[in-house]
C-alpha positions as CSV (number, residue, x, y, z in Angstrom):
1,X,16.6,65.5,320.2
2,X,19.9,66.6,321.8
3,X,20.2,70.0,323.0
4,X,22.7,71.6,321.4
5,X,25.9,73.1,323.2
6,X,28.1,76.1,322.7
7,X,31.8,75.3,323.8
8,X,34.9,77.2,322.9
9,X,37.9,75.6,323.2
10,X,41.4,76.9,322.4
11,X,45.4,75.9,322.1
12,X,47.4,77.0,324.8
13,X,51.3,76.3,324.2
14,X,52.1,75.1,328.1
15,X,50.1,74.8,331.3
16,X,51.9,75.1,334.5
17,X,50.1,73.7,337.4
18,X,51.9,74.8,340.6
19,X,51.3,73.8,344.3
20,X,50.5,76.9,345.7
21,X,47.0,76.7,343.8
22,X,48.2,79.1,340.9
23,X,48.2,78.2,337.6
24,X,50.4,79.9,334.2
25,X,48.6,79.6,330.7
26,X,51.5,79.9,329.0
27,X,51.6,81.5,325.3
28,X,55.3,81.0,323.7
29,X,56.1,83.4,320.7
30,X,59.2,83.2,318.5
31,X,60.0,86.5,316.4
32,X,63.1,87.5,315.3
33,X,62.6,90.8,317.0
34,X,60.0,92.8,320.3
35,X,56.7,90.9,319.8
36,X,53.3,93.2,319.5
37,X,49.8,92.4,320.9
38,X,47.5,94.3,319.1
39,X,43.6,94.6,320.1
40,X,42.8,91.3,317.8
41,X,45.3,89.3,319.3
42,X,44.6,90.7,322.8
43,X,41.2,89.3,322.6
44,X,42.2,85.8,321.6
45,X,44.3,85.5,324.8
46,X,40.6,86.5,326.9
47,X,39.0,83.6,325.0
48,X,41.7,81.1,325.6
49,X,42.0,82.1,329.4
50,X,38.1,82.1,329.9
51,X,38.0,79.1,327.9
52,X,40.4,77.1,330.4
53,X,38.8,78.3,333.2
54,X,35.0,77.1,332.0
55,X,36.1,74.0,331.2
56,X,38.7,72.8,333.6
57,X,35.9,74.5,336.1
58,X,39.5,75.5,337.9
59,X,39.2,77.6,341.6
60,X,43.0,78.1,341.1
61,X,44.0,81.3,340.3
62,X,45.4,81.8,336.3
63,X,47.8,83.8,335.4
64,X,48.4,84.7,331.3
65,X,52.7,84.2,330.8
66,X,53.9,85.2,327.5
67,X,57.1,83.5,326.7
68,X,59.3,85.6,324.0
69,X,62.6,85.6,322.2
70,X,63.0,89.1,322.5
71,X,60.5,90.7,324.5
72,X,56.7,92.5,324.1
73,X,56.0,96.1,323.2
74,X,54.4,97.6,326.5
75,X,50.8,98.4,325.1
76,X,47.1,98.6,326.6
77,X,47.0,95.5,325.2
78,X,50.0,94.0,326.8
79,X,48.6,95.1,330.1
80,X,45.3,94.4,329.8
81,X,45.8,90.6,329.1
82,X,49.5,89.5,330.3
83,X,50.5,88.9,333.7
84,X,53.7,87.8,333.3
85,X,56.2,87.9,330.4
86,X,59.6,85.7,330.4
87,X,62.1,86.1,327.9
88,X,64.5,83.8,326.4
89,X,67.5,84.6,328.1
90,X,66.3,83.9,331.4
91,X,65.7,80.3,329.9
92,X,69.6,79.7,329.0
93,X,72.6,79.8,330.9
94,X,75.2,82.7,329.4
């Protein structure tokens, strides 16, 4: 009989493999107004980071981006799980 296994997996929106051995999990959210991570939420990001790392076994270093329309609400749980944040004006030419 097969041993069972325990895997998580999880949807990440866009994974940026760079060449300097970094790699951005990206997480792109579109609300009409400043998004909010609350502690639920917060812990979903964990899983989906730890999840990419145990199963792409990756020695890069990975960083949690949170693409926006119109920006985050600075929390504990906005610090404790986002590295980098881009809104979408920096996308688009004015």
């Amino acid at each position: 009989m097969a041993k069972k296994t325990k895997e998580c997996g999880a949807e990440i929106d866009l994974v940026i493999d760079r060449a300097d051995h970094c790699i951005n999990l990206c997480e792109i959210k579109f609300y009409e107004g400043e998004f909010c991570i609350d502690q639920a939420y917060a812990k979903t990001l964990q899983t989906k980071k730890s999840c990419f790392e145990n199963l792409t076994k990756t020695k890069k270093s990975t960083f949690l981006t949170l693409i926006t329309t119109y920006g985050t609400k600075r929390n504990n749980h906005f610090h404790s799980v986002v590295d980098q944040e881009i809104q979408m004006d920096a996308l688009f030419l004015k």
